[in-house]
C-alpha positions in Angstrom: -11.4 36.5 5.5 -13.1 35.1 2.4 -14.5 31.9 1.7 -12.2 30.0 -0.8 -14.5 29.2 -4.2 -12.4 26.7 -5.6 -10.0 24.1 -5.0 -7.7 22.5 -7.3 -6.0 19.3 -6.0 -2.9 18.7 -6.8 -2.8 14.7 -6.2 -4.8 11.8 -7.0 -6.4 8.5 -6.2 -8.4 8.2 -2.7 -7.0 11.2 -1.2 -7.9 13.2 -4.3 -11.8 11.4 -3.7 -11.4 12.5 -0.1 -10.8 16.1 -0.4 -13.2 16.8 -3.2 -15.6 15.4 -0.7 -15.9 17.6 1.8 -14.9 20.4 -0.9 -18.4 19.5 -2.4 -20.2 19.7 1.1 -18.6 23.3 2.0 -20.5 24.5 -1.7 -16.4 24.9 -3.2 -16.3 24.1 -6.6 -13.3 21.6 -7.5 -10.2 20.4 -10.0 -8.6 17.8 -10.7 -5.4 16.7 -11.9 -4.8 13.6 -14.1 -1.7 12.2 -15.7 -1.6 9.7 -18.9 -2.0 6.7 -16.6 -4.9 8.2 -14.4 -7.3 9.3 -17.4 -10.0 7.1 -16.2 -9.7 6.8 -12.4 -12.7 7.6 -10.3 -11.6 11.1 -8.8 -11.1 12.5 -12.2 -15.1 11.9 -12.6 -16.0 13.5 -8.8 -13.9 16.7 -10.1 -16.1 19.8 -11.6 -13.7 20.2 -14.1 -10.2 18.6 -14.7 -6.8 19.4 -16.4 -4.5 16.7 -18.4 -1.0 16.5 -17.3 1.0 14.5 -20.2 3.2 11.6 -19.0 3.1 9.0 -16.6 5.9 9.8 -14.2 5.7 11.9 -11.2 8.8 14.0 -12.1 6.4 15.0 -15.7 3.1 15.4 -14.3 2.4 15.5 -10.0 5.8 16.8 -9.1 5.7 19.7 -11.6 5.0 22.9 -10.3 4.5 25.0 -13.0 1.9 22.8 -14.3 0.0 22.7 -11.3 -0.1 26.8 -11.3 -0.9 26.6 -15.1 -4.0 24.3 -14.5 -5.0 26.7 -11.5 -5.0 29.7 -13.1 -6.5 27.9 -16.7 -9.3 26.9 -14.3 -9.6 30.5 -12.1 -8.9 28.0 -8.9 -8.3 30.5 -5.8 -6.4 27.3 -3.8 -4.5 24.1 -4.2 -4.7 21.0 -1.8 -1.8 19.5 -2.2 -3.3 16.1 -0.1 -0.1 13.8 0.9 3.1 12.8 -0.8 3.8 14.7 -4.7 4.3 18.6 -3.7 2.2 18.2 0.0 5.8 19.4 1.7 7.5 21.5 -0.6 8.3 24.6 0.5 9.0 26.4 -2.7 5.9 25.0 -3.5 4.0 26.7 -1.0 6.2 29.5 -2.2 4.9 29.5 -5.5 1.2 29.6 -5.1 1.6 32.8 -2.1 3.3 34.5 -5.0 1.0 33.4 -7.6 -1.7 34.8 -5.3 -3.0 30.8 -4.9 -3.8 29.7 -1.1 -1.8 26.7 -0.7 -3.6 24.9 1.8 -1.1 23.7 4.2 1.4 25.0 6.6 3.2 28.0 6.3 6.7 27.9 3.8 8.7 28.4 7.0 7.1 25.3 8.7 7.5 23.3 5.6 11.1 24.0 5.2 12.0 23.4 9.2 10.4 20.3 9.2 11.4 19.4 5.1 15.0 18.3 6.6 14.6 16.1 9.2 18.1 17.1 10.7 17.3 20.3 10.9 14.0 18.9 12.3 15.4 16.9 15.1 17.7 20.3 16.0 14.1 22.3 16.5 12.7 19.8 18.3 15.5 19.6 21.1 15.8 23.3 21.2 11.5 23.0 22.2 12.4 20.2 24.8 10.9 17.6 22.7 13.0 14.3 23.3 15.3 13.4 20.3 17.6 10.4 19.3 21.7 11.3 18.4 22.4 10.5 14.7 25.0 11.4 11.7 24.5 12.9 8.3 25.2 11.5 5.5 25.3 13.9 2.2 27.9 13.0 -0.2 29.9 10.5 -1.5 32.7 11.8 1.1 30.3 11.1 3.3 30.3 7.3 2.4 34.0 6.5 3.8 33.4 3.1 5.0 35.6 4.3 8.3 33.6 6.9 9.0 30.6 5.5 8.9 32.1 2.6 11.0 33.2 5.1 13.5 29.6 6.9 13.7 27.8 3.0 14.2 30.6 2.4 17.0 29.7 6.1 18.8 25.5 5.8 17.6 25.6 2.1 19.0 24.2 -0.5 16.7 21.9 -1.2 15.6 21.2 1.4 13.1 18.4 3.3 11.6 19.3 4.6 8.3 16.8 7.3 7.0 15.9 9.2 4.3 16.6 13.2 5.2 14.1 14.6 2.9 11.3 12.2 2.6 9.0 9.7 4.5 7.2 5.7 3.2 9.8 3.9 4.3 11.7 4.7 0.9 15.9 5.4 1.8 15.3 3.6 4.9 17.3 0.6 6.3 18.1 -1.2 9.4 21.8 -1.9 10.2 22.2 -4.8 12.3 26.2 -5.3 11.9 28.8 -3.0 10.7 29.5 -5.2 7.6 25.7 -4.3 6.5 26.6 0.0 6.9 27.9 1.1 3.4 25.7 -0.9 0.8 22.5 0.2 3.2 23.5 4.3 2.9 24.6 3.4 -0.5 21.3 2.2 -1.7 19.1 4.5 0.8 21.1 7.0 -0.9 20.1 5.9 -4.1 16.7 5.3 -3.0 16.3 8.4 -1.7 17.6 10.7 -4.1 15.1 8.8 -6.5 12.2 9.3 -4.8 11.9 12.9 -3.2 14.8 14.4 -5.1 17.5 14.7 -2.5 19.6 11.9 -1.7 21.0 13.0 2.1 20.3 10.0 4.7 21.1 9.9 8.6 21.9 7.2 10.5 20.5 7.4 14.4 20.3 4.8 17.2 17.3 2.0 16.2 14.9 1.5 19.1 14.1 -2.1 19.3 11.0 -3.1 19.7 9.2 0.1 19.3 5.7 1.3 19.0 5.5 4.1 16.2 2.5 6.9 18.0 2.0 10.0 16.4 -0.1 13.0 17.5 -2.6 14.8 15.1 -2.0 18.3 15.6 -3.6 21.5 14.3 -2.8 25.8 14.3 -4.3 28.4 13.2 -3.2 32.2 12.5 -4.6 32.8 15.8 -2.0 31.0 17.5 -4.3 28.0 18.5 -2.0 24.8 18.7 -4.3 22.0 19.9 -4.0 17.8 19.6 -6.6 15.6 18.7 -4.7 12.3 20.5 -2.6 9.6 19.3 -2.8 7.1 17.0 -1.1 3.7 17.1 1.1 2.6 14.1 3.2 0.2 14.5 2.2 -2.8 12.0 4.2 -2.1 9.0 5.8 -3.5 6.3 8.8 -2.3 4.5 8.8 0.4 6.9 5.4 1.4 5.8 2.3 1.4 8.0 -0.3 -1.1 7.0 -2.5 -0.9 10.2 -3.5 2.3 12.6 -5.7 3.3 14.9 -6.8 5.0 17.7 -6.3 5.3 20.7 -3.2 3.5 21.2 -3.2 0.1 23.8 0.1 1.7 25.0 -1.3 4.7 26.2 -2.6 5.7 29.2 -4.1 9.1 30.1 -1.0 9.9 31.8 1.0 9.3 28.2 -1.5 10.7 26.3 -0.7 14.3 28.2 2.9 13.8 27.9 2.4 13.0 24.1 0.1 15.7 23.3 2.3 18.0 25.3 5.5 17.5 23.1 3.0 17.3 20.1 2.0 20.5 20.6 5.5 22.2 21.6 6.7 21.1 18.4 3.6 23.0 16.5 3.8 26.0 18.5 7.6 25.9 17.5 6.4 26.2 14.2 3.9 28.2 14.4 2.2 25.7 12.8 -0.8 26.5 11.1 -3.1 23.5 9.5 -3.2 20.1 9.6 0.3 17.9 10.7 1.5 15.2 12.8 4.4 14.1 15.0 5.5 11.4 15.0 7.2 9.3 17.4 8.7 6.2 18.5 8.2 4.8 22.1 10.1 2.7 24.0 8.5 -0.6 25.9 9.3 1.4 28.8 7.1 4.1 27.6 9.8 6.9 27.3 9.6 8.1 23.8 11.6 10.2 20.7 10.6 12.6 18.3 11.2 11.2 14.4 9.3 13.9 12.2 6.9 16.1 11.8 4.7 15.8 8.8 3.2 18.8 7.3 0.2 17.6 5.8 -2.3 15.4 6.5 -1.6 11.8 6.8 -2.9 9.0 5.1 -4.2 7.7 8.3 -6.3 10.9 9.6 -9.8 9.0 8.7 -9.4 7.2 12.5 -8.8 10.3 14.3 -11.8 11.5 12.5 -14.1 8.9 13.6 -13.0 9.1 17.3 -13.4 12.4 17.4 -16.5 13.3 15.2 -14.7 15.7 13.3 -13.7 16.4 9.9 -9.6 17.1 9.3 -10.0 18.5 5.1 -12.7 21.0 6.3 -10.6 21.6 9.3 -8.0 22.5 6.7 -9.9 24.6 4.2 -11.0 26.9 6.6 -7.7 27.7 8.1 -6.6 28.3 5.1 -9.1 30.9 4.5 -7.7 33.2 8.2 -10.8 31.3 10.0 -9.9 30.1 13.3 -9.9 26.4 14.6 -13.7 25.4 14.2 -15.0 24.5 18.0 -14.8 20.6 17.2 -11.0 20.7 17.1 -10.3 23.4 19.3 -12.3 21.2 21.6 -12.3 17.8 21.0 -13.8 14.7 22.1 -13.1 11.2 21.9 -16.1 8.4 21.9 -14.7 4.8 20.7 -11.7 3.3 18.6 -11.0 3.4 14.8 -8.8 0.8 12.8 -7.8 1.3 9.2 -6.3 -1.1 7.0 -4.4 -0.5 3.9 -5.6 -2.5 0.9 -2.6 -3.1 -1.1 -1.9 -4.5 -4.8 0.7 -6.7 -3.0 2.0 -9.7 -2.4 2.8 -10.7 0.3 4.3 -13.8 0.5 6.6 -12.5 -1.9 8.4 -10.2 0.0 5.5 -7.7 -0.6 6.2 -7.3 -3.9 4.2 -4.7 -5.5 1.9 -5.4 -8.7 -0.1 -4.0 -11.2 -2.5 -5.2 -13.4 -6.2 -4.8 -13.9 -8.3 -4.8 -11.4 -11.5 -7.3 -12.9 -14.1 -6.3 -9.7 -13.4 -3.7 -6.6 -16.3 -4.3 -4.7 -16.0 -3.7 -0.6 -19.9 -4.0 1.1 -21.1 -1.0 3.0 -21.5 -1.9 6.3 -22.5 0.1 9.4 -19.2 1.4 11.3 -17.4 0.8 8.0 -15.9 4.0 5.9 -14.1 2.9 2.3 -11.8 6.0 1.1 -10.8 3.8 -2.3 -9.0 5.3 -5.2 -9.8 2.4 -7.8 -13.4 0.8 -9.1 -14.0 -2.4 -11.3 -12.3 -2.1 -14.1 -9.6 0.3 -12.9 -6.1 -0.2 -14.1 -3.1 -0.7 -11.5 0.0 1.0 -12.8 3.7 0.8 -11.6 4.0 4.4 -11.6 2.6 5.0 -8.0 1.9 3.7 -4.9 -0.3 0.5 -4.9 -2.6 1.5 -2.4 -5.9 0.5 -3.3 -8.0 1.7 -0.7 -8.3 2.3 2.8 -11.2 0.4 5.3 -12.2 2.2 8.6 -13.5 0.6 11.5 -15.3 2.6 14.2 -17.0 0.6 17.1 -17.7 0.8 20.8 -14.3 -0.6 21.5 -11.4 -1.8 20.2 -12.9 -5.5 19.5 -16.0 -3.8 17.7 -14.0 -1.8 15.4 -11.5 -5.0 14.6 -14.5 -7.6 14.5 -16.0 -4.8 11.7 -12.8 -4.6 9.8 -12.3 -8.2 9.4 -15.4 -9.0 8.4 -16.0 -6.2 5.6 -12.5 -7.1 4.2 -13.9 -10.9 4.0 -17.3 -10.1 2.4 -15.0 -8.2 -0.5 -15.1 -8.7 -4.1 -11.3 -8.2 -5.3 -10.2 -9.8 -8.5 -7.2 -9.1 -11.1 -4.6 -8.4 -8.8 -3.0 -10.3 -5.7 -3.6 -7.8 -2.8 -2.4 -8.6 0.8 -6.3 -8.5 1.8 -5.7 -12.2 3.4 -3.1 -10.6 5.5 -4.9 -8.4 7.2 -7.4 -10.4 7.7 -5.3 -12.6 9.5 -3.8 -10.3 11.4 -7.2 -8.8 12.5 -8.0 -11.5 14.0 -4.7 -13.1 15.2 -4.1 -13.1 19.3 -1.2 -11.4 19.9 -2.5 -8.2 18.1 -5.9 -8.4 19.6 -4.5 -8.4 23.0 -3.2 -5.5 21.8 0.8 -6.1 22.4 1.9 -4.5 18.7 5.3 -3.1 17.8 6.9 -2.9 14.5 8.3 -5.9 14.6 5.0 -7.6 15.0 5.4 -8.7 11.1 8.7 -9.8 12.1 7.8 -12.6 15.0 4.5 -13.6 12.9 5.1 -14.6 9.1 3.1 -14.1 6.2 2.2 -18.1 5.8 1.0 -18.3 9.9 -1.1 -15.5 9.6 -3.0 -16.2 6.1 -2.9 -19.1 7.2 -6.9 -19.5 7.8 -7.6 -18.0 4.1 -5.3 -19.9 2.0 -6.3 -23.9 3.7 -5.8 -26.3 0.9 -9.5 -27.4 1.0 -11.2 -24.3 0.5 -8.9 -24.1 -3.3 -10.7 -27.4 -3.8 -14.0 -26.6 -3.5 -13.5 -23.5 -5.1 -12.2 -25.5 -8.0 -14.9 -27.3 -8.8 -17.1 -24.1 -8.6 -15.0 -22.6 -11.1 -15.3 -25.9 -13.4 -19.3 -25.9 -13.0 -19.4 -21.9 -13.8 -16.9 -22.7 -16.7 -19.0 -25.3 -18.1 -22.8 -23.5 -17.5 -20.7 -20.5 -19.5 -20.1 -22.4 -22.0 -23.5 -24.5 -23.0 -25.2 -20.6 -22.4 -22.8 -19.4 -25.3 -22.7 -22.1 -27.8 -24.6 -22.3 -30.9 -24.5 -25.8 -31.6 -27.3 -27.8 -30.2 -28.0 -25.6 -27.3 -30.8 -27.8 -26.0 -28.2 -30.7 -25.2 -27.9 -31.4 -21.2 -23.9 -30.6 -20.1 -21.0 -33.5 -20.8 -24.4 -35.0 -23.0 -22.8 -38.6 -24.6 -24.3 -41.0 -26.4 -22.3 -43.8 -24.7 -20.8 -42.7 -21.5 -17.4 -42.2 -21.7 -14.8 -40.5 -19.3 -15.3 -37.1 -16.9 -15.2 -33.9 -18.1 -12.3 -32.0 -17.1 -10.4 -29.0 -16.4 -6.5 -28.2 -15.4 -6.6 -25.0 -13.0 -3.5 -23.4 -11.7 -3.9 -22.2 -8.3 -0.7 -20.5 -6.5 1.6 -22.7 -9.1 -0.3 -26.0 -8.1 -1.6 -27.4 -11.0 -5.5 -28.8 -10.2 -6.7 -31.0 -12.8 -10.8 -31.7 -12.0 -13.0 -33.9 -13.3 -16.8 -33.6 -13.2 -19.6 -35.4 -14.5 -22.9 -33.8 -14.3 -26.1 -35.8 -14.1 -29.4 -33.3 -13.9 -29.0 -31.4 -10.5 -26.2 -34.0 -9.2 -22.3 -33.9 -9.8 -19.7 -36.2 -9.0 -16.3 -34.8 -9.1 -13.0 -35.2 -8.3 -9.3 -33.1 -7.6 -6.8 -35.1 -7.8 -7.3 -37.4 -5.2 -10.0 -35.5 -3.7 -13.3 -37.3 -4.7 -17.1 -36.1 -4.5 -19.7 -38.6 -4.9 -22.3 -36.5 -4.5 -22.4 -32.7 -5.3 -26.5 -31.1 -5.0 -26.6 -28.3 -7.2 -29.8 -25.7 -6.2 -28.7 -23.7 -9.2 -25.5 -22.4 -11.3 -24.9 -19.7 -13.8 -21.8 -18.2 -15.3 -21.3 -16.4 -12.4 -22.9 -18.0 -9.4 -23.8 -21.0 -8.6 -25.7 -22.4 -5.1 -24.8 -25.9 -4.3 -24.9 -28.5 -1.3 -20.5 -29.7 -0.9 -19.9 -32.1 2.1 -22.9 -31.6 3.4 -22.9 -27.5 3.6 -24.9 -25.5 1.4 -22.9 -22.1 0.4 -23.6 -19.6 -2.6 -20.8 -19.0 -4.6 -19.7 -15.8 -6.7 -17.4 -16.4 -9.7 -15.8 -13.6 -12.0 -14.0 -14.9 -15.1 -11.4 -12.4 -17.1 -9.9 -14.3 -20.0 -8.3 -17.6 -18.4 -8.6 -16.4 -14.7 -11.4 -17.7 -12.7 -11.9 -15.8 -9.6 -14.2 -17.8 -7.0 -16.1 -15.8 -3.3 -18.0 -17.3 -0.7 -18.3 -17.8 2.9 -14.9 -20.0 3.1 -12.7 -17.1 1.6 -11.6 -16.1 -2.3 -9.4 -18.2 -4.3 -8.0 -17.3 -8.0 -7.0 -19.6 -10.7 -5.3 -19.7 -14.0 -6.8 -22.1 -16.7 -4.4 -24.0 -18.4 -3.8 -23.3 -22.0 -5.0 -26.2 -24.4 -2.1 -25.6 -26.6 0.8 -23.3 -25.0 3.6 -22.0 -27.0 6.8 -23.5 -26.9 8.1 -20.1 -27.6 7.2 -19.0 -23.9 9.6 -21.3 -22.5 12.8 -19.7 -20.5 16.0 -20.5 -20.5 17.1 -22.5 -17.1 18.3 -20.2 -14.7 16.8 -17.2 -15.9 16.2 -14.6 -13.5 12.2 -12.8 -14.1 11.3 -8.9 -13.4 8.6 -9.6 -10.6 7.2 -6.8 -12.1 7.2 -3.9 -14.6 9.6 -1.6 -13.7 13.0 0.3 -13.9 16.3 -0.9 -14.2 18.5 1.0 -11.8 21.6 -0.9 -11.5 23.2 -3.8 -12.5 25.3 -5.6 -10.1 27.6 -8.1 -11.8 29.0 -8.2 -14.9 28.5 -11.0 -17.6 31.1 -14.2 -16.7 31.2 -13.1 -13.4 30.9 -15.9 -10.7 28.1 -15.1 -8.3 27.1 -16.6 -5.1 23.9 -17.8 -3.3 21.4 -14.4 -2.3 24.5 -11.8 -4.1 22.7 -9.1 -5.7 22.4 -9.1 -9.4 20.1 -6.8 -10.6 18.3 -3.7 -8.6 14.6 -2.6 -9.8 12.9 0.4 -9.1 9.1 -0.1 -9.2 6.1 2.2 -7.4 9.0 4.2 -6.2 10.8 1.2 -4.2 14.0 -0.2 -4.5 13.6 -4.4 -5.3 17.1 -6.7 -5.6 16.9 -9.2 -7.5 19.7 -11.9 -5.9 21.0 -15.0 -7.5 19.3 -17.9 -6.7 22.7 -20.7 -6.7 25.8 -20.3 -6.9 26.7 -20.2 -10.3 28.3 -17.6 -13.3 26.4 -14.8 -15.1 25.5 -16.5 -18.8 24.0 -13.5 -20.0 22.9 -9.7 -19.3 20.6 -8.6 -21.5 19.4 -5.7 -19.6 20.8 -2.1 -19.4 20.8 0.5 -16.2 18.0 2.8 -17.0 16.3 0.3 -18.9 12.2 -0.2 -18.8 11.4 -3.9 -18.2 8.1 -5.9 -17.9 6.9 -8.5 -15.6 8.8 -11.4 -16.5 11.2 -9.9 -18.3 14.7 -11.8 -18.5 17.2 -9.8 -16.4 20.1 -12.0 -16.4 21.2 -15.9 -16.6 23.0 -17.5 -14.1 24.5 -20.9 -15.1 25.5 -23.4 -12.4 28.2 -25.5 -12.0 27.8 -28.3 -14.7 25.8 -26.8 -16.8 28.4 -25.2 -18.5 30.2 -27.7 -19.2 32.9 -27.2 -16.9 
């Protein structure tokens, strides 16, 4: 057995950060990877040394295998980390590096392959006892034969889960709910699929409803050690995609947990898994429960299991790798407390969770006791469409369960995050909200509780306000700091008093027009209706200003990029949009036009120009950070123009298509 020397990772972002970590600890020199659009992200910087990958796409630069065992042997690396997602569960992946004498630190080819299918998955799993749901396979157009698949829904028993075959996320995933819903959801899970891992088999299988997703850390060694390090709970997600996890689970009892880590560990020694992996699981209210997959990797989530159990998962890994058996803390493990991580997202929520991208003006997330931050992005770092929009992820640990939540909650709040709408407030809210406190989750918590009730807290009318006029004040102190022309002039200085100083602020597509007028240390101002007679200001600079409003004295933070106005303090973050003095008539969009959310991908177009559409029909399908996003007529109406093409790049508010209603064509 010798020690491994150094490490190239074959990913990016914060798991790239996370491995190069503990890399650095364990004396291993490291590598990093870094496409066209990652140049400048933090783990390039935390690397030793780091090879270029040209191109922005996965399929040119993470997802090329040759590449990677170029930059390893350029580099003399003696190992790849593969971390999650990219190459972490391809088997002739693993392949290639045992034959270009590389230790791929993971599981062995075998396991990855077993497990890569998840048909031939659920067929090792039942053979090792491990509870299993009935399904069908969908691999071709064949396949697709709207009878068939009505005949398989009729036998399976609606509702259905449709599922991608070779891949996890949540991408080429679907619920079926009628049988009218079955061939456009394997049709575009099909699509979906074959986009994102290469392979566009689905399966349909019976849908639990709801269920609690719990999976089981697991780790093997060569020495055929197969041990669990408990559960962890993972059912609030959106888009299929967990947002929320922790551990231990409120579901499960120490009767469960034995049962769980049981089958967890049947299906490694199956395997004869060695590494790092997970199986995963849904559960029933009645707490019987079904294998779904095994992941053979490490999982985004494994920072909570760390924390409750003291241990480190990467190092766990490395060692493994090099023929060393399971280190006593996971052979052995113990559990003290309860984790809960949060996904930061470049999101928004209220739009469906619409992905975005953009820049991100400050990252800033306070370091707080109990509070680990695995991020992948800094001030100043640029959010791109070609992968996922994770931004970071925020551990908890505590005591108990409330500790670790109350810690959460209030690190997220005492964040600086401006340039890009993030579904922060969400999580916040749902932190805090009853239901999940009492700890009664299932995925279909984000079903019962909308995005409105639980942001509820953070997006209150009257905190916009008196952000507003923070962002005026910071505007204006900005301005007489810069100018040039008689500097020494107090604010709004007439010499006969004439009307308020003012300023038009979007917020949220509200337009907020306030009016100040400054007098010393004193400010009377208005929004809209709102009035303030009498605003104390202890002190104000471009970018903060202290000042008594209603009665309550709060310091402020403000960030301005261009026209946006971001505004922190004790009552929450608000953004705004200044409105341009003079905008350009050119701008303006035709009535009816439908806008790209987002930059992205045209992958189908759904109607054809004249075509008569109707209320929520699909017009136009974007692929963006490796999702699918419809685009659906608004109205009824006709198809006025096309002007996109399948395959087609597109913008964020791009013109897609034109759909004129009845009348205004003149018919």
């Amino acid at each position: 057995m010798s020690k491994i020397k150094k490490i190239l990772v074959a990913n990016r972002g914060e798991i790239a950060a996370r491995v190069m970590r503990t890399a650095r600890e364990m004396d291993i020199a490291t590598v990093a990877l870094y496409s066209d659009a990652d140049r400048d992200a933090p783990y390039v910087r935390l690397a030793d040394e780091a090879v270029h990958l040209p191109g922005t796409a996965p399929a040119d630069t993470y997802l090329r295998a040759d590449l990677v065992l170029s930059a390893a042997a350029k580099t003399g690396a003696d190992a790849v980390h593969p971390g999650y997602g990219f190459l972490s569960e391809n088997e002739e992946f693993a392949r290639a590096c045992a034959a270009a004498g590389v230790i791929f630190i993971g599981p062995s080819p075998e396991a990855i392959a077993a497990m890569g299918s998840k048909i031939e998955a659920k067929n090792i799993m039942s053979a090792a006892g491990v509870p299993v749901l009935p399904g069908m396979v969908v691999e071709n157009e064949a396949d697709e034969d709207p009878a068939r698949l009505a005949d398989a829904a009729t036998q399976i028993g609606l509702p259905v889960l449709v599922k991608a075959a070779y891949g996890g996320g949540g991408r080429g995933m679907r619920i079926v709910t009628t049988a009218d819903e079955l061939v456009e959801a394997v049709r575009s899970a099909r699509r979906e699929a074959l986009s994102a891992f290469g392979n566009g088999t689905v399966f349909l299988e019976k849908f639990v409803e709801s269920p609690r997703h719990i999976e089981v850390q697991i780790f093997g060694d060569r020495h055929g050690n197969v041990v669990h390090l408990g559960e962890r709970e993972c059912s609030i997600q959106r888009r299929y995609q967990k947002i929320i996890e922790e551990s231990p689970s409120t579901a499960v009892d120490d009767e469960l947990r034995a049962a769980l880590g049981q089958a967890a560990t049947s299906a490694g020694k199956a395997l004869n898994y060695e590494g790092a992996g997970t199986v995963e699981f849904v559960m029933a209210p009645d707490g019987a429960f079904y294998f779904l997959e095994v992941n053979t990797r490490l999982q985004v989530e494994h920072p909570v299991t760390e924390m409750v159990t003291g241990t480190d998962l990467v190092r766990g890994q490395i060692l493994v790798a090099a023929g060393q058996p399971l280190p006593d803390e996971i052979l052995n493990p113990t559990f003290t407390g309860h984790a809960v991580e949060v996904r930061l997202y470049a999101e928004d929520a209220a739009a469906g969770f619409m992905p975005v991208s953009g820049t991100l003006a400050t990252f800033e997330i306070p370091d707080f006791p109990g509070i680990r931050v695995d991020a992948g992005f800094e001030s100043g770092s640029h959010i791109s469409t070609f992968y996922d929009p994770m931004l970071a992820k925020i551990i908890g640990y505590g005591r108990d369960r409330d500790d670790a939540c109350d810690r959460v909650a209030r690190a997220l709040t005492e964040s600086s995050v401006h340039g890009v709408t993030t579904n922060r407030d969400l999580l916040i809210g749902i932190l805090r909200e009853d239901e999940f406190r009492s700890g009664a989750t299932d995925t279909g918590y984000l079903e019962r509780h909308s995005v409105a009730e639980l942001t509820s807290a953070q997006t209150d009318g009257s905190i916009a306000t008196t952000h507003a006029i923070v962002a005026a004040l910071a505007a204006l102190t900005e301005r007489r700091e810069s100018t040039k022309v008689l500097p020494g002039l107090p604010s709004g200085f007439r010499t006969v008093r004439s009307a308020p100083q003012s300023l038009i602020l979007d917020h949220d597509g509200t337009e907020l027009d306030v009016r100040y007028r400054v007098q010393r240390n004193t400010v009377r101002a208005s929004v809209g209706d709102t009035t303030f007679d009498s605003i104390e200001v202890v002190s104000r600079s471009a970018n903060s200003v202290d000042a008594v409003i209603d009665g309550v004295r709060r310091r402020y933070r403000i960030t301005r990029v261009g026209r946006a106005h971001y505004v922190h303090s004790s009552l929450g973050n608000s953004e705004f949009i200044e409105a341009e003095r003079f905008p350009d008539p050119a701008g303006r969009q035709e009535a009816g036009s439908l806008l790209a959310p987002m930059p992205g991908t045209v992958v189908r177009v759904a109607v054809a120009e004249g075509e008569r559409v109707t209320t929520g029909q699909a017009v136009i399908v974007l692929e963006a950070m490796k999702m699918e996003h419809t685009i659906k007529a608004p109205a009824d109406g006709t198809v006025g123009a096309l002007p996109v093409v399948e395959g087609q790049q597109v913008d964020a508010g791009t013109v897609l298509a034109v759909i004129t209603s009845e009348g205004e064509d003149g018919r």
